[in-house]
N, C-alpha and C positions, 0 to 999 in steps of 0.2 A: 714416645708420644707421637711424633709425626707417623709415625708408618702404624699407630693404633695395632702395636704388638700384644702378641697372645704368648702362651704357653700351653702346652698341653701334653698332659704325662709328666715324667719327671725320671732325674738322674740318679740312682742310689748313691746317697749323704756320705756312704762311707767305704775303703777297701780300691783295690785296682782295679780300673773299668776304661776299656776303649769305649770310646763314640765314635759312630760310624754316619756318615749324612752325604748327602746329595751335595753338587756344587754347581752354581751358575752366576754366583756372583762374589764380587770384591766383600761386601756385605756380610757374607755368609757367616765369618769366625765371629765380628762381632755380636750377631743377634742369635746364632747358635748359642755364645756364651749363656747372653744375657739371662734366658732363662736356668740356667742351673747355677744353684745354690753352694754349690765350691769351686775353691780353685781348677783351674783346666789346663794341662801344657797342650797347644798345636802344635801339630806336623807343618809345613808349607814350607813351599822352592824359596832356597837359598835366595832369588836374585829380587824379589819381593820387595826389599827396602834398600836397595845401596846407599842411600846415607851412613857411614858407620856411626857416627852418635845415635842416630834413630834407630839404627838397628841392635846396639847394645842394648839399648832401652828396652827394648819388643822381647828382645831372647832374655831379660832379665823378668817381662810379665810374662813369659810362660811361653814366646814363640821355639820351634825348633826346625831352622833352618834346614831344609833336605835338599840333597841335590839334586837334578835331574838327569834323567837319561843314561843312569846306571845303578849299581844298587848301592847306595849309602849305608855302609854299618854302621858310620858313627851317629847318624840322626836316626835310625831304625834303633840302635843298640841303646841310647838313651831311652826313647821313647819307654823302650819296656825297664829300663830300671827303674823309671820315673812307677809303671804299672805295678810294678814287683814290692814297691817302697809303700804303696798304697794308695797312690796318686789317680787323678783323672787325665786320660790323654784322648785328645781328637785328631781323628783321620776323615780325609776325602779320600774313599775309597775309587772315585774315578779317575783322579790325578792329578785333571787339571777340570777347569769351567768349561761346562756344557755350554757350548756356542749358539742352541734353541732352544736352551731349557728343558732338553730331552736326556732324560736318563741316561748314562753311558755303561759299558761292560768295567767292572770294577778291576782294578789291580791287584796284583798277588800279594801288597804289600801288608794288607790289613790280616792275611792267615799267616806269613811270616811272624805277625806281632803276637797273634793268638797262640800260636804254636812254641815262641819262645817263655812265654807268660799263662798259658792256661785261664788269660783272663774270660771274664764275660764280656758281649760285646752289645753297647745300646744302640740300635739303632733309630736315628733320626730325619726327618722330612723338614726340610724350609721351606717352604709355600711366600710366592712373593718378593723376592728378590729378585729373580729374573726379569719381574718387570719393573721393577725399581732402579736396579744396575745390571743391564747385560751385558755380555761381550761387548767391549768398542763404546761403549756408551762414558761420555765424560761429565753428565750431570744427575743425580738419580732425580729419580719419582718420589712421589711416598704412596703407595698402595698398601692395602693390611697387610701384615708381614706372620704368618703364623708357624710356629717351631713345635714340630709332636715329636714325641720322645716316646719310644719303642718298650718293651718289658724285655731285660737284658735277656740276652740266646746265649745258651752254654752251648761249648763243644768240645766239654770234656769225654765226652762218647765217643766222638767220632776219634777225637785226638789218639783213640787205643786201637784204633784198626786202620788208620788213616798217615801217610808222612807226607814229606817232600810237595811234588808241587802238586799232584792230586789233593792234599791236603786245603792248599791253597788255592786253590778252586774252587772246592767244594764250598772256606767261608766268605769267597768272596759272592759267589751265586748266591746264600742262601741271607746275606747280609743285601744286598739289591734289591735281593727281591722281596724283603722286610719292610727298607725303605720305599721302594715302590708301592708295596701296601698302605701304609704309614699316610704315601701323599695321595693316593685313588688317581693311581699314574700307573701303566703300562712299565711295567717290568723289562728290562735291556735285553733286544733279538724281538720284543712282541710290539713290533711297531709295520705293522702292512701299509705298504707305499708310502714308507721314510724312505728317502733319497740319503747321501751321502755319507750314509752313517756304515760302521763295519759292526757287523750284530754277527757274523761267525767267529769263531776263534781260530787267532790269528798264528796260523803254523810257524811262525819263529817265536811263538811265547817261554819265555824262561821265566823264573824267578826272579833273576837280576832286573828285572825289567819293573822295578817296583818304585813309585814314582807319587807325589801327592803335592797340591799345591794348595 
């Protein structure tokens, strides 16, 4: 009610499905939720909640604690059994919160998921939380808050001519640039005189480098 949230599109009701979305605020997992109609496990950095009561509580409603700054198989490797079992799981395919609200080049973590699971993948746009809760910001707004949800992208195609980390490139690109669509936002590298931001790709990129908060 305060942020006069919307919904728009919708999450298929049943079967294994990543969600894929944009990220710029604290915000984001709970009004991403709200609009779909089943249960959701999240991905997000382990260091999120250190209370451990509070954090038992969160990983028993569906959080899954990843670590940063390396590749987590045990938060990655749930993820997809949770997918495999017939579950709904959400990824921030950029990693962490966009510090301007500006799209960022997505991680390799979300075509690892795809690639271990064959799932479909939805993609989703939040509109409105960045200016609600940004970076560094300690009290939100309430501005309309609207959540679009994508028509799920197979890549069971590409999965038979595709591996490794080409594989994971190709669904991280083509997942962004959904989401970009999705918000009528400039897609990550199409931003002429952004400053500070790295839109090439970054020659130590590995695999391992798979990361979401």
């Amino acid at each position: 009610m305060c942020f006069r949230y919307k919904a728009v599109g919708s999450v298929p009701r049943a079967g294994g499905v990543l969600i894929a979305s944009n990220h710029t605020s604290f915000l984001d997992i709970p009004l991403l939720g709200c609009g779909i109609t089943r249960r959701v496990w999240f991905l997000g950095r382990h260091d999120l909640f250190p209370v451990p009561l509070l954090n038992g509580i969160l990983q028993w409603l569906g959080w899954i604690p990843l670590r940063v700054g390396r590749l987590d198989r045990g938060a990655f490797g749930k993820a997809a059994s949770l997918i495999k079992a017939g579950k709904a799981v959400a990824i921030f395919p950029e990693g962490t919160r966009s510090p301007n609200g500006v799209l960022r080049p997505g991680k390799p973590g979300i075509g690892r998921i795809v690639n271990q699971t064959g799932c479909a993948v939805v993609p989703a746009y939040v509109g409105g939380t960045y200016e609600a809760l940004p970076v560094g910001a300690f009290w939100p707004k309430f501005p309309r808050v609207t959540v679009t949800y994508g028509d799920p992208l197979d890549f069971s195609t590409e999965l038979q001519r595709m591996e490794g980390k080409a594989f994971y490139q190709h669904v991280s690109r083509v997942v962004m640039s959904k989401i970009a669509d999705l918000g009528h936002v400039p897609a990550p590298g199409h931003h002429p005189g952004q400053t500070g931001r790295n839109d090439t790709p970054d020659p130590k990129f590995t695999p391992e480098s798979c990361n979401a908060e």
